[in-house]
C-alpha positions, 0 to 999 in steps of 0.5 A: 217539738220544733226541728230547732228542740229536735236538732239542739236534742241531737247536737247533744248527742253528738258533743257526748258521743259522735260515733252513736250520733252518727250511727243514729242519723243513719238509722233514721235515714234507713227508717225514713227510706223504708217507712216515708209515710210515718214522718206524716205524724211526727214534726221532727221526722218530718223535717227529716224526710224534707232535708233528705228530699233536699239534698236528694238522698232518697235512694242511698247516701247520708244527709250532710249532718252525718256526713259534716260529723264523719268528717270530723271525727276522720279528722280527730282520728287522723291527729291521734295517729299521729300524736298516740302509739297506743291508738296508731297500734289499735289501729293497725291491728284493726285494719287487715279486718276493715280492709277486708270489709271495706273489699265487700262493699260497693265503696272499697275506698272509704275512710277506715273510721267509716268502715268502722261506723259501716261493720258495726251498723250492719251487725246492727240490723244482723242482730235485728234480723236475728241472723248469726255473727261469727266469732272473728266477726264479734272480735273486730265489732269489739276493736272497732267498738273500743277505738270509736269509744276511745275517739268518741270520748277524745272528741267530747273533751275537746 
């Protein structure tokens, strides 16, 4: 399969569901940081590894892909706050927690939509490690999952 199959696969993904879109580009950058030398045998993570070579993203950060789609869902949020009392009230009951979150991490001034992405990627690899989530934990996996749900279903109508 060709970067451009593999890339056209992708962009589906993303028009059905940005946020598992996303999510997914970040899991493969993780798996291409820990495992390089598994791209030899697959074309598509091969052409992975080289866009992240390219925009030097070895150590840490997200390939422009990611980022380019973090932004327009940022965007499409940023409108719904604006035009929707049922999501702009999702969203402050949400915040108090992601403040929270976002305090924990080397980037206390992300976006509430990426502290969204971040929470539910790190119980992700929680839940790989088999490591124990706490309650208060699962409740706001579940509002963070219903408003990406909600933004993700938004942005494939559009």
């Amino acid at each position: 399969m060709t970067i451009t199959i593999y890339l056209t696969k992708i962009m589906i993904l993303k028009k059905n569901n940005i946020a598992e879109y996303i999510l997914y580009l970040w899991q493969i950058e993780d798996y291409l940081r820990a495992f390089p030398q598994q791209a030899e045998s697959n074309q598509e993570l091969q052409d992975m590894l080289n866009m992240m070579r390219q925009e030097n993203i070895m150590e840490h950060g997200h390939l422009q892909l990611a980022q380019n789609a973090l932004r327009e869902l940022e965007e499409l949020h940023d409108d719904l706050l604006e035009q929707e009392a049922t999501y702009r009230a999702a969203m402050i009951q949400l915040t108090p927690s992601l403040n929270l979150l976002k305090a924990k991490t080397d980037r206390p001034t992300m976006s509430n939509i990426e502290a969204c992405l971040t929470l539910l990627y790190q119980i992700m690899l929680l839940k790989l490690q088999k490591r124990p989530i706490s309650s208060e934990t699962e409740l706001v996996q579940k509002q963070a999952t219903q408003l990406l749900q909600y933004l993700s279903k938004t942005y494939k109508e559009q």
